[in-house]
Legacy VTK file of the C-alpha trace (Angstrom):
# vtk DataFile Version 3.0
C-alpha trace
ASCII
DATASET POLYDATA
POINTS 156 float
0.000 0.000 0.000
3.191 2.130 0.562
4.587 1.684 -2.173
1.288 2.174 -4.127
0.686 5.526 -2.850
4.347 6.563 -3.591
4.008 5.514 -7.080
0.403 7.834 -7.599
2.081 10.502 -5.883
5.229 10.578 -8.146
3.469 10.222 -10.823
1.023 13.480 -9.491
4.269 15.097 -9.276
5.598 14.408 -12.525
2.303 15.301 -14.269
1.845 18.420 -12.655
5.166 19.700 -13.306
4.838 18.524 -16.904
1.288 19.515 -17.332
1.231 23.111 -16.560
2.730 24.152 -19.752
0.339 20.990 -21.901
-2.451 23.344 -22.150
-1.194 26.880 -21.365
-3.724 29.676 -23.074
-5.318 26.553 -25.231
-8.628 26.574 -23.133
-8.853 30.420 -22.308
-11.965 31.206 -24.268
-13.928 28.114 -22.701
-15.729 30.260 -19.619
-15.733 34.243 -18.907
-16.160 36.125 -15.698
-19.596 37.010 -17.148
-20.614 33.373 -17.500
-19.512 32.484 -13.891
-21.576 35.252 -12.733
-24.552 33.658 -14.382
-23.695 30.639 -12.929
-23.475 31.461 -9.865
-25.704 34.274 -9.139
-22.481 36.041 -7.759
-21.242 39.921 -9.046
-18.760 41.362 -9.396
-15.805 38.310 -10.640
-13.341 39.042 -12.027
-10.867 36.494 -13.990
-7.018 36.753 -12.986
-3.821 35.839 -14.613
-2.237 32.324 -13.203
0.369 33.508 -10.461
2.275 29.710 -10.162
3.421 30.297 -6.812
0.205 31.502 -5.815
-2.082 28.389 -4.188
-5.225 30.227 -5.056
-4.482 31.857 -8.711
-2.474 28.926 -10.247
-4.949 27.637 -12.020
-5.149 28.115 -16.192
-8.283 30.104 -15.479
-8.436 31.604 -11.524
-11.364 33.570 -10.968
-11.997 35.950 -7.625
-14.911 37.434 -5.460
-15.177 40.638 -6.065
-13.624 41.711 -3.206
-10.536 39.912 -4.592
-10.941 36.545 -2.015
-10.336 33.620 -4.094
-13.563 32.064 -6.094
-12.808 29.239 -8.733
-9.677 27.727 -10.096
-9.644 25.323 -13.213
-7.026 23.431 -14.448
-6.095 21.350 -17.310
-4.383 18.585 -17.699
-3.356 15.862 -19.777
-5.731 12.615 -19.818
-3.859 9.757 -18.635
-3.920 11.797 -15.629
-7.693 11.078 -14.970
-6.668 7.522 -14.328
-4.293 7.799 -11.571
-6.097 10.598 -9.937
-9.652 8.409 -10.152
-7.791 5.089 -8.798
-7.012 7.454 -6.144
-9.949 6.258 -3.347
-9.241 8.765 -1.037
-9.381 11.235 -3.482
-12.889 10.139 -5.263
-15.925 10.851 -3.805
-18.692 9.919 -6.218
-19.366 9.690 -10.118
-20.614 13.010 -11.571
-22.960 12.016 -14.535
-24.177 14.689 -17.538
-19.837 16.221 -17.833
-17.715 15.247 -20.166
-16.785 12.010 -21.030
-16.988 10.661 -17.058
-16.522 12.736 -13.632
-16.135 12.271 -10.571
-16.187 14.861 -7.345
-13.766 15.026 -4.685
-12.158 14.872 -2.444
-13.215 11.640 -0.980
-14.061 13.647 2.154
-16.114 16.542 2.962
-16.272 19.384 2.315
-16.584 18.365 -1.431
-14.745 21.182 -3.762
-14.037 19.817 -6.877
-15.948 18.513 -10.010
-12.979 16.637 -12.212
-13.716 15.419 -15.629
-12.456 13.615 -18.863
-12.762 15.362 -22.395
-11.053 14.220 -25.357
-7.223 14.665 -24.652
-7.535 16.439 -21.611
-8.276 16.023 -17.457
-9.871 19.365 -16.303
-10.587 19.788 -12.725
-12.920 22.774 -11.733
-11.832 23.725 -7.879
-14.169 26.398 -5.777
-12.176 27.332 -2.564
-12.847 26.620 0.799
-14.340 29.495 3.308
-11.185 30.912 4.956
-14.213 31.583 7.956
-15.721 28.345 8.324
-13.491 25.377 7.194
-17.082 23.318 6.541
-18.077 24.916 3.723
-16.926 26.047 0.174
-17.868 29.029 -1.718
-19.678 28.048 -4.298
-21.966 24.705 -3.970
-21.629 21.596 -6.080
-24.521 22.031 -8.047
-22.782 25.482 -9.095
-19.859 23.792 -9.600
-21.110 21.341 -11.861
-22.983 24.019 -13.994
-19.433 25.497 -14.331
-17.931 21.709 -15.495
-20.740 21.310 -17.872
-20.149 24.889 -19.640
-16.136 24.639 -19.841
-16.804 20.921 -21.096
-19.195 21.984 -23.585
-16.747 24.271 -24.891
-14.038 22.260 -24.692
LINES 1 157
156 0 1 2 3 4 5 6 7 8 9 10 11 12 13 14 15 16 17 18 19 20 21 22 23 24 25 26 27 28 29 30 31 32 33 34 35 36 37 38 39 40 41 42 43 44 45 46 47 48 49 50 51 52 53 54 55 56 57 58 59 60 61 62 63 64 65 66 67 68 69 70 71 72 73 74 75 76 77 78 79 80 81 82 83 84 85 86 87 88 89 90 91 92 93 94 95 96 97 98 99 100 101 102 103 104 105 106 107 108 109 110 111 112 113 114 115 116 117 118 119 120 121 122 123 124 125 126 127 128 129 130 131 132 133 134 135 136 137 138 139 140 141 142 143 144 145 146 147 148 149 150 151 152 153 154 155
């Protein structure tokens, strides 16, 4: 089990560190700050530029409140790494039916903040951020999230 775990999380490493630059600017026309706004119900988002040493604007597409606190991050990735990251139990929570090709939420426990999904050549995860005030709860819901998964994937 050890030595399982080590493997997934090398190979995490090595795919994130290779997969930042796979689909860099490729997927920046999929969702707007006007569409999350729709989504959501929410005004005033804004979209950012990815800040890579930033942990909530490293995303390909990082979007914030409007009073700049940190909203939605979505990232793309290459698709083998759906596999690994789904074979990952305690980071799948349940199947996600109706986006993309399959998707799953996670993590495996709560709160639940991410919708990841399978399209074509590519893994995109769509991340909300938990409440800096109340480590329960996220800032957007999962039904708002998955809205947002089905959009980008449409677009995709």
């Amino acid at each position: 089990m050890k030595k399982f775990f080590l493997a997934m999380l090398s190979l995490a490493i090595i795919a994130g560190l290779s997969a930042t630059l796979y689909a860099e600017g490729q997927f920046d026309h999929v969702i707007t700050a006007a569409d999350v706004e729709k989504l959501t119900g929410l005004k005033g988002v804004k979209q950012v530029p990815r800040e890579k040493l930033n942990k909530f604007r490293n995303g390909d597409l990082n979007f914030l409140l409007s009073d700049g606190k940190p909203l939605l991050m979505i990232q793309f990735r290459p698709s083998y790494v759906f596999a690994a990251m789904k074979a990952d139990s305690g980071y799948v929570k349940a199947s996600v039916p109706g986006v993309g090709e399959e998707a799953f939420s996670s993590p495996a426990f709560d709160p639940q903040f991410s919708i990841n999904f399978l399209k074509g050549n590519y893994f995109a995860i769509v991340t909300t951020h938990v409440d800096a005030t109340d480590k329960t709860k996220t800032i957007l819901k999962m039904d708002q999230l998955i809205a947002i998964a089905k959009l980008v994937a449409s677009k995709m």
